[in-house]
N, C-alpha and C positions, 0 to 999 in steps of 0.2 A: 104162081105168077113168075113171069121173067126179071130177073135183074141183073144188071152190071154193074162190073166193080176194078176201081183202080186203084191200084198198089205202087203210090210214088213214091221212088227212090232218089236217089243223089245219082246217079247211071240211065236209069230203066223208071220206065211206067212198067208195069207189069198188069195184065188185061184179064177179065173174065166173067164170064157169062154164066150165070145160076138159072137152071130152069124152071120147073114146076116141079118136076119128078126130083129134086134138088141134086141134080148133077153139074158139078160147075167142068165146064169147056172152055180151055186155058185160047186166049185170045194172044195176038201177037204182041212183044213190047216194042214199045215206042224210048227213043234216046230221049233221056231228061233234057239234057247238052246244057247244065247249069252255068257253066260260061257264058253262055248269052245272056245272061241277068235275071233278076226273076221276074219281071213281066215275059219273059219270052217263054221263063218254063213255064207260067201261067197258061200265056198261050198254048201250048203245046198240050195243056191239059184239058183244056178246053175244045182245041183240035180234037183229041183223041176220044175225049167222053162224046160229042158228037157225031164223030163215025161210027161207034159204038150205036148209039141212040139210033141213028141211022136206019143197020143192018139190023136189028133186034127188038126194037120197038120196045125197052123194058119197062115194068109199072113204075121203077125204082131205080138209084142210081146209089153206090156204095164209093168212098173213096177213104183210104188210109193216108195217113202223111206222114214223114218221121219230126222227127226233134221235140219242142214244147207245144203241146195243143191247147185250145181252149176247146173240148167237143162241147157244149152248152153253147157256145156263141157261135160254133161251127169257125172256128178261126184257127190258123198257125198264126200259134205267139213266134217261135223261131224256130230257123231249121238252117243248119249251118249252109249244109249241102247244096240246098234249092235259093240259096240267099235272099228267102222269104223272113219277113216280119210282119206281124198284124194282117196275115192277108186272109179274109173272106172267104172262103176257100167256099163254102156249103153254099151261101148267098148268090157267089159268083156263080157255081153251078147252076144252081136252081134257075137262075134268070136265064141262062142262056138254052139251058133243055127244056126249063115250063115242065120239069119232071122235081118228086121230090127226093131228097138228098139227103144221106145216111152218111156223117162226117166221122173219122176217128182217127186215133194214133195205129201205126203199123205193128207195135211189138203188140197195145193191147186186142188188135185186131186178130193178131195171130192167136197170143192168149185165147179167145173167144173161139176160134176154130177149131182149136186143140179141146176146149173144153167140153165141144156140141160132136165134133167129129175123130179126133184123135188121141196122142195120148191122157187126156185131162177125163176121160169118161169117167164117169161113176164117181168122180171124187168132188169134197164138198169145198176141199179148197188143194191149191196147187200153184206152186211157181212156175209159169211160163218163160224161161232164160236163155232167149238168141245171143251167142256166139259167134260173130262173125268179124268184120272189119269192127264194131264197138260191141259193147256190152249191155245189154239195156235188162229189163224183166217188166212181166205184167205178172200181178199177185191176184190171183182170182178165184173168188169167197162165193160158193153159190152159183154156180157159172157164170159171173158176170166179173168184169178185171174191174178191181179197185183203182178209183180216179183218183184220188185225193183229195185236200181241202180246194186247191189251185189247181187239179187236174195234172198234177206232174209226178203223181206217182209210178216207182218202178224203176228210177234210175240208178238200179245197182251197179250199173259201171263206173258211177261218181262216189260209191261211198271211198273212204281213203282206208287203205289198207296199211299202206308202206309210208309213212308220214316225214315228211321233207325229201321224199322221192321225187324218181322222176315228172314234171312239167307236164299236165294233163291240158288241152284244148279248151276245156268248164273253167281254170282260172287258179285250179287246186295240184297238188301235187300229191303223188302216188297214188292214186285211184285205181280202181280196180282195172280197169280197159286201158290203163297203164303197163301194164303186166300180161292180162290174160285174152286180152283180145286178140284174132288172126297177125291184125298188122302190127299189135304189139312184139308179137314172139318174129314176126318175119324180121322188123327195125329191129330187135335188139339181138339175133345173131350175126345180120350184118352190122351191126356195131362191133362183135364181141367176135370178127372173125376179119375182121379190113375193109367190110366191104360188099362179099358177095350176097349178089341179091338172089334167095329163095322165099318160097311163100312158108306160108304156117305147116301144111303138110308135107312138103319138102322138110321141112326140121324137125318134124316127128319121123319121119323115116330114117333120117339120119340119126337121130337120140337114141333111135330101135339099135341103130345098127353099129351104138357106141361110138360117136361122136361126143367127144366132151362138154363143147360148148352148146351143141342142142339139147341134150339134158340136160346142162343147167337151165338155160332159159325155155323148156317145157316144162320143166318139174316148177319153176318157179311161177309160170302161166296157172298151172293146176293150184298151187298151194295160195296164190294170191284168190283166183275164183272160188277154193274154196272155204279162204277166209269170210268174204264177200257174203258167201251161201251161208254160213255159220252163224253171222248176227243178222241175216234175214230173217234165219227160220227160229230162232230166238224170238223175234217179233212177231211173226206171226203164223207158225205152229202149221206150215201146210202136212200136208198129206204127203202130199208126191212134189217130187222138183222133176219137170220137164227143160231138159235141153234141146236145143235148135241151134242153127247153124250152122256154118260150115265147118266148124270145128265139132258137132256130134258126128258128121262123118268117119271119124277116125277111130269110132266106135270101143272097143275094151282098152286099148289100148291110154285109153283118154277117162271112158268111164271106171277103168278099174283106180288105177290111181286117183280118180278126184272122191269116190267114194268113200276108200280108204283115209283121205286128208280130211274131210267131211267128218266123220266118223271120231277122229281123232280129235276134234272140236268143239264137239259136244258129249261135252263131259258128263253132263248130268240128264241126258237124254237120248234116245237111239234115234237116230237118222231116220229122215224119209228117205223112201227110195228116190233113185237118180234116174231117169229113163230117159231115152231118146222120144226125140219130138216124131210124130209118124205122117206129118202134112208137107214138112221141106219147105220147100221154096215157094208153096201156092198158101200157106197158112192165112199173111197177112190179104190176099188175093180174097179168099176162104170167108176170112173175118169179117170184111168191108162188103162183102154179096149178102152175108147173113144180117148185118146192118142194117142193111136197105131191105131185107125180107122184114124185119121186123117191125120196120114204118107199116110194113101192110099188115103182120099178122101179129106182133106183140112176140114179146121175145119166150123162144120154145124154153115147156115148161121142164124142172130139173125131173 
């Protein structure tokens, strides 16, 4: 069967079409434009899943969302980004397409894809850990990402690393996504430089190329994520740690040192392997089609 699926961000809807033959065909994104409020991203969401429904006719309809979800009541509890609270999100679809509705969070959506499609195969449990603008992780036991008791499991980018550090957005100080997130490393070399403004990969090239203050604040990106990764896998013993993001791009450079810190942390244990995510930027896309495949056919067997 056919299905669509959308992947909202705090920027971007990100679109896509799952066939029968399970090929997904990346659809155009749509501007969140979070500034107009959140009835209007609403709308915009609703605009979009209907052109969608439209041109494609699908049995099923998949949507991811970021921040705290409820998937059982089909709700976003909060999402900073979309300046959504308690909104209906599965409900509201359904009514408007008369189609039904496969709701989920984005990191554990990606989780899912990585674990049916990319790097998560074969393993019976695995950390799922986008790197990008925040830090999040989906921990996933059996191909499926662990919810929680309250559905908000996987926020490794809140656990606290660096304790009366810097002032984190959750309310906490020194968090992991404090340190090792994209926009953390870009904010704290132009801190630690007057000013200028480069992004995350701009300061690993420069840290390559012996820059003082971008290897400090690389190396400290790596040792804080892989503090973070250290009392996860403590917890719960995955297999493999998959990275995503736009910071797996940076590829050995990135993975040799976090491996090595990793390694260095667990004292009484030998490391999973670290690997890059193999789905990119269609993952959580990926997730939210499989979703809504699974309303029809029950989720594919391990």
């Amino acid at each position: 069967m056919t299905v669509i699926a959308l992947d909202v961000g705090g920027t971007q809807i990100k679109t896509g079409v799952l066939a029968p033959d399970g090929t997904l065909t990346h659809g155009e994104r749509w501007f969140t434009r979070a500034e107009r409020g959140p009835d209007a991203v609403i709308e915009t969401v609703l605009a979009c899943a209907t052109e969608l429904t439209r041109r494609h006719a699908p049995a099923a309809v998949g949507i991811a969302v970021p921040g705290l979800v409820d998937e059982a009541a089909g709700t976003s509890v909060f999402a900073a980004n979309l300046g959504w609270r308690d909104v209906p999100v599965r409900a509201w679809l359904a009514e408007e397409l008369g189609l039904p509705v496969a709701f989920g969070h984005d990191v554990r959506a990606g989780g899912l894809a990585e674990a049916r499609r990319g790097a998560g195969r074969g393993c019976r449990s695995f950390l799922f850990v986008p790197v990008g603008t925040g830090v999040a992780a989906a921990v996933v036991l059996d191909g499926r990402p662990l919810l929680g008791g309250r559905g908000f499991a996987g926020e490794l980018g809140h656990l606290v690393v660096r304790p009366g550090g810097e002032p984190c957005p959750c309310g906490n100080r020194g968090c992991v996504e404090t340190l090792a997130s994209a926009s953390a490393i870009a904010r704290r070399y132009r801190r630690a430089t007057g000013g200028e403004e480069v992004d995350a990969e701009e300061v690993r090239r420069r840290a390559e190329a012996g820059d003082r203050a971008a290897s400090a604040v690389w190396s400290e990106a790596v040792e804080a994520l892989a503090d973070g990764l250290a009392a996860t896998v403590n917890l719960f013993d995955p297999e493999r740690i998959v990275i995503g993001g736009g910071l797996a791009r940076a590829g050995e450079p990135y993975f040799g040192p976090l491996r090595a810190a990793l390694a260095e942390r667990l004292t009484f244990r030998e490391a999973p392997p670290v690997v890059p995510a193999e789905l990119g930027h269609q993952a959580g896309c990926l997730g939210a089609a499989l979703l809504a495949q699974d309303l029809r056919t029950g989720p594919a067997p391990r």
